[in-house]
N, C-alpha and C positions, 0 to 999 in steps of 0.2 A: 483470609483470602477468599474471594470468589471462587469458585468449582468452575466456575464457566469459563476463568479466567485463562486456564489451561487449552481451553479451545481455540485462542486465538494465534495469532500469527502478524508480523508487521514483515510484508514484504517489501525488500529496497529491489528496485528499477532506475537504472542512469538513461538515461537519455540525451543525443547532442543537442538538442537546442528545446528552448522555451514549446515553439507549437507541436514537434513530438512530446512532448511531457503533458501538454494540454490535452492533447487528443487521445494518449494513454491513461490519463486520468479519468477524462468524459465517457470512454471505451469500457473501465473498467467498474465505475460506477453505473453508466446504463445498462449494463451486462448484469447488476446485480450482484457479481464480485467481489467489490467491495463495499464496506458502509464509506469508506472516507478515503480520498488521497491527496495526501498534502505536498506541494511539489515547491522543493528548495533549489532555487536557481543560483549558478554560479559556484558551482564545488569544482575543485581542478581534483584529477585522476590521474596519478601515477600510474603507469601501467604494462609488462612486456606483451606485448603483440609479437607476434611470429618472429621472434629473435631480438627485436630491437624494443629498447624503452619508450616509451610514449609518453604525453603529456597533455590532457586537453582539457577544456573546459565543458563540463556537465550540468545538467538539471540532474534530481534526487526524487524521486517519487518513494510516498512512504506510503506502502498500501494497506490499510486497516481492515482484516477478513480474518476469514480461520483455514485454518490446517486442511479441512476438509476441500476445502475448495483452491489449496495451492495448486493441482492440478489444473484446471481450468484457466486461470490467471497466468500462469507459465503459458499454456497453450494462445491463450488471445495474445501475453504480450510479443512470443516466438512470430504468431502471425501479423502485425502489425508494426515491428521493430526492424529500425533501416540498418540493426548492425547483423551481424552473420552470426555473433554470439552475444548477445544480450544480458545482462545481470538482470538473475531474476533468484534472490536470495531472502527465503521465509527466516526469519527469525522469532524461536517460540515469545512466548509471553509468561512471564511467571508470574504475574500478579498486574491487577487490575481495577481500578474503580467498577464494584458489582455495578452498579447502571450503568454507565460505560462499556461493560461487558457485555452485557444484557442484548442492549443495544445494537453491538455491532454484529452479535449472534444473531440476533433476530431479522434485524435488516438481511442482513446475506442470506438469510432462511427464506427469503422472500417476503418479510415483513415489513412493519416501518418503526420499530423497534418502540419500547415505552416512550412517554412524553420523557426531555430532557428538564433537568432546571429552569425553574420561571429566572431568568435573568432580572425580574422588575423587583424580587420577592427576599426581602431583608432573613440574611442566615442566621438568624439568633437561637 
């Protein structure tokens, strides 16, 4: 396993509609945040609000950063989010592609992390 692998974090964020999820995305990548977030539209949420069950239909943002910087990312997505309590849940990482790790260390470090795989370049 990567060492580095432990640094990371995959934070979920729901959002109600498509253009908040975009704009928490774009928010949290220009902020340098995150290296990545990948946003699944169309999840339904179970859920009790103030007594009663709920039901709606959500985007999922999966935010790719580390531990260190969960603070930060809570704070931009509290300011920026139309609900009054917002999901803003780090989940560690226990293991990780090292360049992939590397990577997303690095970026959020203010970097532009190593080059990735040549996609043209036969894996033999």
């Amino acid at each position: 396993m990567d060492t580095r692998a432990g640094e990371l974090v995959e934070v979920r964020v729901t959002a109600p509609d498509g253009e908040t999820a975009t704009a928490l995305a774009r928010a949290l990548v220009d902020a340098g945040l995150a290296a990545c977030v990948q946003v699944l539209p169309g999840i339904t949420s179970t859920y009790r609000w103030q007594g009663a069950v709920e039901e709606e239909q959500e985007h999922l943002l999966l935010v790719k950063s580390t531990a260190a910087r969960f603070e930060d990312i809570r704070a931009l997505v509290r300011s920026e989010h139309p609900y009054d309590t917002p999901e803003v849940l780090a989940v560690p990482v226990v293991a990780a592609d090292p360049a992939y790790a590397a990577w997303v260390v690095d970026t959020v470090a203010g970097g532009t992390g190593p080059p990735g795989p040549d996609p043209t370049e036969d894996a033999t």
